[in-house]
MARTIMI-870322 format. One line per 2 residues: their letters; for each residue x, z, y of N, C-alpha, C, O. Coordinates in pm, 1 decimal, padded with zeros to 6 digits. Each point is the difference from the previous one (the first is absolute). Example, Ala and Ser with C-alpha at 12.3 -4.5 7.8 and 13.67 -1.06 7.14 Angstrom:
% residues 2
as) 01319.0:00780.0:-00569.0:-00089.0:00000.0:00119.0:00090.0:00000.0:00120.0:00103.6:00066.5:-00001.9; -00138.6:-00138.5:00106.9:00082.0:00006.0:00119.0:-00077.0:00073.0:00109.0:00050.9:00016.9:00110.8;
//
This chain:
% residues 84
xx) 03083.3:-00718.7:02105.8:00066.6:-00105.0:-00071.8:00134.1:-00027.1:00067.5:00038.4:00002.6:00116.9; 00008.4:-00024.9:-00214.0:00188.2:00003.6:00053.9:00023.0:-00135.3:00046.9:-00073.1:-00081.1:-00057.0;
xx) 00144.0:00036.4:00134.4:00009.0:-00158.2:00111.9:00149.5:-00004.3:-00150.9:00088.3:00066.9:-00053.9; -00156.5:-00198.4:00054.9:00154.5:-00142.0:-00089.8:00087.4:-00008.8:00091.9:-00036.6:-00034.1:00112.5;
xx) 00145.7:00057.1:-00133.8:00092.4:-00057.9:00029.2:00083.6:-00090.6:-00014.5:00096.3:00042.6:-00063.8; -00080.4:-00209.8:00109.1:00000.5:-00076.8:-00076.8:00199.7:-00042.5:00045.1:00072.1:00067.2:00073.8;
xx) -00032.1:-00202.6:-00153.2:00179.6:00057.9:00020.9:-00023.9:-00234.6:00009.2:00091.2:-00079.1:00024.1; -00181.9:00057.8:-00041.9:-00003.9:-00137.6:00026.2:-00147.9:-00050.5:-00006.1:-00097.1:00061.3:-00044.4;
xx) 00103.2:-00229.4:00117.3:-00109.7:-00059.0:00063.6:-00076.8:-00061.9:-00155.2:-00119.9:-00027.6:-00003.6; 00204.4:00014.1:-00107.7:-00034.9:-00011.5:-00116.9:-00085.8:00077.8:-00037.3:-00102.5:-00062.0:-00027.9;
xx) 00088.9:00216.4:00006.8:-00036.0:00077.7:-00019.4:-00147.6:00042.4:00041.4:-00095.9:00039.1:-00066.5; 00114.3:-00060.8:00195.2:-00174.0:00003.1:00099.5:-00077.5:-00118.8:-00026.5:-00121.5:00014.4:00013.4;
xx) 00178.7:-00171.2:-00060.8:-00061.0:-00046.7:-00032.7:-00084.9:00005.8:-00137.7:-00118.2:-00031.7:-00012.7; 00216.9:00085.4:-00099.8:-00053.3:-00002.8:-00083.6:-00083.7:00125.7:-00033.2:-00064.4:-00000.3:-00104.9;
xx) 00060.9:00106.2:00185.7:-00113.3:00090.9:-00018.1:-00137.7:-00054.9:00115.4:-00103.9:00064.8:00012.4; 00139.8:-00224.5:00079.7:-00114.3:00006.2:00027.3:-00075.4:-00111.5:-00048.0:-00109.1:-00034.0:00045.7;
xx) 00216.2:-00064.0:-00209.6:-00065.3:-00031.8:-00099.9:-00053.4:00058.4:-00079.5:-00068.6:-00058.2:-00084.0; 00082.2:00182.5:00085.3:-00098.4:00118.5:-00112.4:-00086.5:00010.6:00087.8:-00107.1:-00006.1:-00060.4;
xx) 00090.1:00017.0:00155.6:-00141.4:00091.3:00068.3:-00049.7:-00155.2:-00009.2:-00033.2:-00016.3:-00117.4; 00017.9:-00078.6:00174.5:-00046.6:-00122.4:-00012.4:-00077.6:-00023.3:-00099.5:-00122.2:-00002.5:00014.9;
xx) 00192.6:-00022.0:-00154.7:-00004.7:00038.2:-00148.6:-00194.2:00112.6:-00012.4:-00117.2:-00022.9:-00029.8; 00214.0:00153.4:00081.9:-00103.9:00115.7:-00024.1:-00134.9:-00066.0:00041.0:-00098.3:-00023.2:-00070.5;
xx) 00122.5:-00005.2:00225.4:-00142.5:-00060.8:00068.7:-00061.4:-00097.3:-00078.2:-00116.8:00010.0:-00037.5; 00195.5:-00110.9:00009.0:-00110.5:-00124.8:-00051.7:-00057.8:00059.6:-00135.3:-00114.7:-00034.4:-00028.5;
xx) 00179.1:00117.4:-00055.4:-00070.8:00049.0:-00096.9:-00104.2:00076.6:00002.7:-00100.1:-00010.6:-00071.0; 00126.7:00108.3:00172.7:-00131.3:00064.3:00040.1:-00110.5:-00086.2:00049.3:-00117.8:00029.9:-00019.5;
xx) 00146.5:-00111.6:00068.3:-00083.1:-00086.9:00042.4:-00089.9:-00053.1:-00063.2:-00122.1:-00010.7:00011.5; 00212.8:-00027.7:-00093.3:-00070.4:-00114.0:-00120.9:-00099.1:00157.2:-00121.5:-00101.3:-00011.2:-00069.0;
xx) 00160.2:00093.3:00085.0:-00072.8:00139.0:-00109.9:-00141.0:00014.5:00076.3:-00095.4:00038.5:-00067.6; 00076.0:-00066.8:00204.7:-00099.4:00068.8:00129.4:-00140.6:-00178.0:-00078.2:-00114.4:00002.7:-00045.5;
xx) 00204.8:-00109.4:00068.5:-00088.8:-00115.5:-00026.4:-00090.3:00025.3:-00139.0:-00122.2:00006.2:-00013.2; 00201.4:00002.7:-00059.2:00008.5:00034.6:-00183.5:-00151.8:00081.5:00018.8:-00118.5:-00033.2:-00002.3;
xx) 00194.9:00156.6:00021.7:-00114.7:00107.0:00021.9:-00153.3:-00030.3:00104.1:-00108.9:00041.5:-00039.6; 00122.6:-00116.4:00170.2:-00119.5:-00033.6:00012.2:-00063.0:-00123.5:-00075.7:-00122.3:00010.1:00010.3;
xx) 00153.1:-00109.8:-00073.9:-00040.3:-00108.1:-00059.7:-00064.5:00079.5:-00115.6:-00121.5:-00011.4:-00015.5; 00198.7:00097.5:-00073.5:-00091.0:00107.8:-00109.6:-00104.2:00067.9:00069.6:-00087.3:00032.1:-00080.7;
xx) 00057.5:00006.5:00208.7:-00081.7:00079.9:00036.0:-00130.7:-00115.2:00014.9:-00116.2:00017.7:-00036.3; 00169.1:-00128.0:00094.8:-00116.7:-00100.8:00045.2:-00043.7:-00026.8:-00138.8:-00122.7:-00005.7:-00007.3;
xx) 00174.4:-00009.7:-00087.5:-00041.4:-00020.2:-00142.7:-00112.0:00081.3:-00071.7:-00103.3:-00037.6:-00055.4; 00159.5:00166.3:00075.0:-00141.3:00095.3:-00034.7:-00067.5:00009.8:00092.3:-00075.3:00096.9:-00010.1;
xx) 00063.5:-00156.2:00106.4:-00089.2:00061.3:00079.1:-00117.2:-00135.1:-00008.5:-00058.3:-00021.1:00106.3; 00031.9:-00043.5:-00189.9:-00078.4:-00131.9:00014.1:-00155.0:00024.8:-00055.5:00011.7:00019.5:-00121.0;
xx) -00139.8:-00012.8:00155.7:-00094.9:00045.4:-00032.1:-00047.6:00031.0:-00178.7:-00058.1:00087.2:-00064.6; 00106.9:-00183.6:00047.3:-00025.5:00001.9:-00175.7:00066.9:00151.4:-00022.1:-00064.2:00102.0:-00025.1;
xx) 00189.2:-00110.9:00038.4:00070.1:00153.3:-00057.2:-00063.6:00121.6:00074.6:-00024.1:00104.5:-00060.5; -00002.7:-00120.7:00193.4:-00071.4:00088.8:00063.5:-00183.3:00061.5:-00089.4:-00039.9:00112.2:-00031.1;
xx) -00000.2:-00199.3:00023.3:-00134.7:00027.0:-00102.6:00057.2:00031.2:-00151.7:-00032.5:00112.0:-00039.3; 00091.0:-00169.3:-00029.5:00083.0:00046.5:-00125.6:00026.4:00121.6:00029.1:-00059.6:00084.8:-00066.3;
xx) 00143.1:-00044.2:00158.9:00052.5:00170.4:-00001.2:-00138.4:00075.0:00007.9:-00014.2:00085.2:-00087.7; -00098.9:-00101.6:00182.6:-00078.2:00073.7:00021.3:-00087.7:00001.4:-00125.6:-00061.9:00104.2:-00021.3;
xx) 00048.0:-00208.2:-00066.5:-00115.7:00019.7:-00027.4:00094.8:00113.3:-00176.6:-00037.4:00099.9:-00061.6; 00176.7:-00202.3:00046.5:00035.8:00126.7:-00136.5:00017.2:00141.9:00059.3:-00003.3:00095.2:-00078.0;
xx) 00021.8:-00073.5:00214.0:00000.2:00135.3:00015.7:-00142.6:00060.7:-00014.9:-00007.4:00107.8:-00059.0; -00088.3:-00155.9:00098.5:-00122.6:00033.4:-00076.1:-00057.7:00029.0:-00114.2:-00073.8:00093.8:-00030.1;
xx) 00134.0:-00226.4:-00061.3:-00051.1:-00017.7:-00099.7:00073.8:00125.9:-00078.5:-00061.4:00061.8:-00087.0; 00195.5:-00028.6:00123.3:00081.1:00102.0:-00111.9:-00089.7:00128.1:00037.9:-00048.7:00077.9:-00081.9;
xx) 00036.1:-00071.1:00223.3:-00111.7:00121.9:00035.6:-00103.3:-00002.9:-00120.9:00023.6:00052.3:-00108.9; -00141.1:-00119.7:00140.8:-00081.5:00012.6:-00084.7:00030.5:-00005.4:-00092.9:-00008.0:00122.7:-00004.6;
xx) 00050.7:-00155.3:-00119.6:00048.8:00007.7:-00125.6:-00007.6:00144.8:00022.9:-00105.1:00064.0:00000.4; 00246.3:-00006.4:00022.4:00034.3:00140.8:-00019.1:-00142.7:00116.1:00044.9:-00013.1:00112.8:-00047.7;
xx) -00060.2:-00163.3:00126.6:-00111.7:00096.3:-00007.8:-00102.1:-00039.5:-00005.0:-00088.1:00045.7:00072.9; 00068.4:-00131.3:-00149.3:-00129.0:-00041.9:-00084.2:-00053.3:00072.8:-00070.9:-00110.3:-00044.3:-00031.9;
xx) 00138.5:00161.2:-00021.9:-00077.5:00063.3:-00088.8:-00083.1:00093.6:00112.6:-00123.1:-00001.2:-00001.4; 00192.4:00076.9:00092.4:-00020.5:00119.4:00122.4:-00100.6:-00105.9:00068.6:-00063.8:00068.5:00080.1;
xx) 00015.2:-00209.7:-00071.2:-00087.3:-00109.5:00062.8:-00117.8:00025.9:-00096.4:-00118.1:00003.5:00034.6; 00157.3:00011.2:-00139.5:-00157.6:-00026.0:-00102.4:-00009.7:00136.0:-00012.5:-00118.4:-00001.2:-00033.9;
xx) 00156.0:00155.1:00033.8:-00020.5:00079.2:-00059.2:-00116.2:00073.5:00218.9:-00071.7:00097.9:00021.1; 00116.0:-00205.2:00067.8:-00124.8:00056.0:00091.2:-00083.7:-00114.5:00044.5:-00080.8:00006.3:00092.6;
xx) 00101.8:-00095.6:-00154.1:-00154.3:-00100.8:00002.5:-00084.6:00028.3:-00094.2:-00120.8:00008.5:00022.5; 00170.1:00008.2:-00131.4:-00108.7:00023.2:-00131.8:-00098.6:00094.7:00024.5:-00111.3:-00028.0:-00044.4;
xx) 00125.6:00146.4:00111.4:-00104.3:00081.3:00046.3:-00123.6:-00071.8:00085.8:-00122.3:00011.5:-00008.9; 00208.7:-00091.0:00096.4:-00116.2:-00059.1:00087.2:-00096.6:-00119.7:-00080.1:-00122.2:-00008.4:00011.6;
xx) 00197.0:-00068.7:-00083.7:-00046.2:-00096.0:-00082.8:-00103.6:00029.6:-00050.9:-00103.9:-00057.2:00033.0; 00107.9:00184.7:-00155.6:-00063.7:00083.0:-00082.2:-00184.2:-00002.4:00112.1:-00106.6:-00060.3:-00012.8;
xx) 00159.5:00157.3:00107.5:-00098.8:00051.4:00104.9:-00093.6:-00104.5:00045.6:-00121.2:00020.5:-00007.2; 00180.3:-00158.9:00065.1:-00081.6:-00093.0:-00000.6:-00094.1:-00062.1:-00076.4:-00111.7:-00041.2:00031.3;
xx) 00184.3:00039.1:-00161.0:-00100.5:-00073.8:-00124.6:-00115.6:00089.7:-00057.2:-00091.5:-00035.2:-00074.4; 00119.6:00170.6:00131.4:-00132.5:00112.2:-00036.4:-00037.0:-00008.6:00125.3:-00082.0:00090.0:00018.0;
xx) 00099.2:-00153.7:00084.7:-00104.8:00034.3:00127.4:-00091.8:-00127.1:00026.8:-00104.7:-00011.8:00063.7; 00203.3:-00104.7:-00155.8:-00109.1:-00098.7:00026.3:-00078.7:-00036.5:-00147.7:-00079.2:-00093.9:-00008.6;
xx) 00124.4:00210.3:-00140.4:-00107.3:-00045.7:-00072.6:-00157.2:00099.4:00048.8:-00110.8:-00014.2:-00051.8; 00152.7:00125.1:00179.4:-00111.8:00099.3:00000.5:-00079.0:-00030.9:00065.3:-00111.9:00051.2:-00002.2;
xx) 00174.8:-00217.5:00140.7:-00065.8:-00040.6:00069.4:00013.0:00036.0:00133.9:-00084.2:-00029.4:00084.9; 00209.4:00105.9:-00057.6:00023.7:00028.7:00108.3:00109.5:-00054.1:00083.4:00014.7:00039.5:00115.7;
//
């Protein structure tokens, strides 16, 4: 990185009202961003995420769920009308 060369005391000040500037904004972007993080992170949304990530699971392979219980189902209800 190439060094500024500056030609007055005007000049250094007001690039070290920009960096000033830069900082408190970042600053305030760093707060922003953890206050959203503490937000989702609160138990309700925590069980909400888990349980629709489940729930979209099962949906989508609900059929591949019944097409290998039904065998066993079947098997039971002839083992306990034979008495076994």
């Amino acid at each position: 990185m190439e060094k500024k060369k500056y030609t007055s005391y005007a000049e250094i000040d007001r690039d070290l009202e920009i960096l000033k500037l830069e900082k408190e904004i970042n600053y305030q972007k760093l707060i922003l961003s953890f206050q959203r993080t503490k937000e989702s992170i609160t138990p309700q949304k925590i069980v909400n995420g888990f349980v629709s990530s489940y729930t979209s699971y099962i949906k989508n392979s609900f059929p591949q769920i019944l097409q290998s219980i039904i065998p066993f189902i079947i098997n039971w209800f002839i083992n306990k009308k034979r008495g076994n």
